[in-house]
C-alpha positions in Angstrom: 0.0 0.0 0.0 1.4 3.4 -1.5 2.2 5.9 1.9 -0.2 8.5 1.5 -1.1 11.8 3.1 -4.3 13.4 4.0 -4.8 17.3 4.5 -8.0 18.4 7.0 -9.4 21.6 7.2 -11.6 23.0 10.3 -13.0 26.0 9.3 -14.6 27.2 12.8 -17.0 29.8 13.8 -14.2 31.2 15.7 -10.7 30.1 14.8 -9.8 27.6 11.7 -6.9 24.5 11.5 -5.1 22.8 9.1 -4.0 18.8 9.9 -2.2 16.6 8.1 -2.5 12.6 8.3 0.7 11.3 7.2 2.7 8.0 8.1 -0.2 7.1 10.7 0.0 10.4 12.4 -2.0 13.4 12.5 0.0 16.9 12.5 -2.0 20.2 13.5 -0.1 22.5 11.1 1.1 25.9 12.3 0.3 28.9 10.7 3.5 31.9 10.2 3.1 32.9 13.8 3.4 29.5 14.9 -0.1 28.5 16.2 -2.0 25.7 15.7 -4.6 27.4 15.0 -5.7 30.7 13.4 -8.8 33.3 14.1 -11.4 32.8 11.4 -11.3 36.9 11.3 -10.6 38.9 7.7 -10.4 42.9 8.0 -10.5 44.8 4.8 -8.8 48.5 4.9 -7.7 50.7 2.4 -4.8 48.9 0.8 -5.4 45.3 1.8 -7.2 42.2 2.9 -5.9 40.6 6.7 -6.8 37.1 7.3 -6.4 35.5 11.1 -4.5 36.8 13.9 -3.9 39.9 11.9 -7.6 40.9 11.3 -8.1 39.9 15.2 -5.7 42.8 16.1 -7.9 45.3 13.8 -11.3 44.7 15.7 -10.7 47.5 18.3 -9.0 50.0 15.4 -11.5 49.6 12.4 -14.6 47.5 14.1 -16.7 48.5 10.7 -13.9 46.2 8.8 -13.0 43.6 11.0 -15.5 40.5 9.6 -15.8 37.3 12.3 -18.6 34.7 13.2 -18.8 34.3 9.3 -19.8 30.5 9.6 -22.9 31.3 11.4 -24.6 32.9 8.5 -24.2 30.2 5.7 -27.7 29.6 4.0 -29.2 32.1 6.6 -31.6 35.0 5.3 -31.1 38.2 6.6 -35.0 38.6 8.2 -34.1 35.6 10.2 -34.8 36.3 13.8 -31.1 34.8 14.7 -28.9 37.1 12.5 -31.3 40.1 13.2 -30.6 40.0 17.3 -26.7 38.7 16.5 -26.5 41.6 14.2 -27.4 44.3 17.5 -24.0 43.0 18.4 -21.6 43.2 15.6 -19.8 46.4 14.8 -19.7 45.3 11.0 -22.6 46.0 8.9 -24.7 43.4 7.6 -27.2 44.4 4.4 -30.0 42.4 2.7 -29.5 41.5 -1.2 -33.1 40.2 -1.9 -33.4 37.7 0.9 -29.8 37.2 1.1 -27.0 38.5 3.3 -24.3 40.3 2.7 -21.6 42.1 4.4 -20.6 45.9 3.8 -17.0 46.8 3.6 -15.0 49.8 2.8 -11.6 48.2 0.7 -9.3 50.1 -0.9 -11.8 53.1 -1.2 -14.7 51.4 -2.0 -17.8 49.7 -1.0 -18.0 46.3 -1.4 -21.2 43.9 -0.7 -19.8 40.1 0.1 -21.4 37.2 0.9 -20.8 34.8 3.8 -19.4 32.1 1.3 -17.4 35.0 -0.5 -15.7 35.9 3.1 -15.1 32.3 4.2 -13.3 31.3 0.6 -10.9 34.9 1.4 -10.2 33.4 5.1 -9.6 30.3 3.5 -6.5 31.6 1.4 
């Protein structure tokens, strides 16, 4: 039997890891900073896109920006009762498109409209 490796991905509400089975052993990769795992945060500002610990550090300095508890809005509409008492507590801004949600950002001087899936795909980069 060939020796083969598997790669995992736990993409959290809260923080994301990447594991990889390999020689009968499973290895929670480190991200750059060394952690074993990452904030599932992305903050957008005027020149570029954070992802992880680095969009964590921007929730106090540009709240507005600083996108997090993405995975809770998959498939959810924006009138449901859930996202409109979480959304009392975010800083971010969450619009309706239709019956869908999406997230208002201000990157690289403009307004930009992104869905939950759009945000989780950039966190997943």
């Amino acid at each position: 039997m060939a020796n083969r490796t598997a790669i995992g991905v736990d993409l959290g509400t809260t923080y994301s890891c990447v594991a990889a089975f390999q020689n009968g052993k499973v290895e929670i990769i480190a991200n750059e900073h060394g952690n074993r795992r990452t904030p599932s945060y992305i903050a957008f500002n005027k020149s570029s896109r954070l992802i992880g610990d680095e969009a964590k550090s921007q929730v106090a300095l540009n709240p507005n920006n600083t996108i997090f508890n993405v995975k809770r809005l998959v498939d959810r509409k924006f009138d449901d009762p859930t996202v409109q008492n979480d959304m009392k507590h975010w800083p971010f801004k969450v619009t309706s498109d239709g019956d869908k949600l999406k997230f208002q950002v201000e990157y690289k001087n403009e307004t930009k409209l992104l869905t939950p899936i759009e945000i989780l795909s950039m966190i997943l980069t």
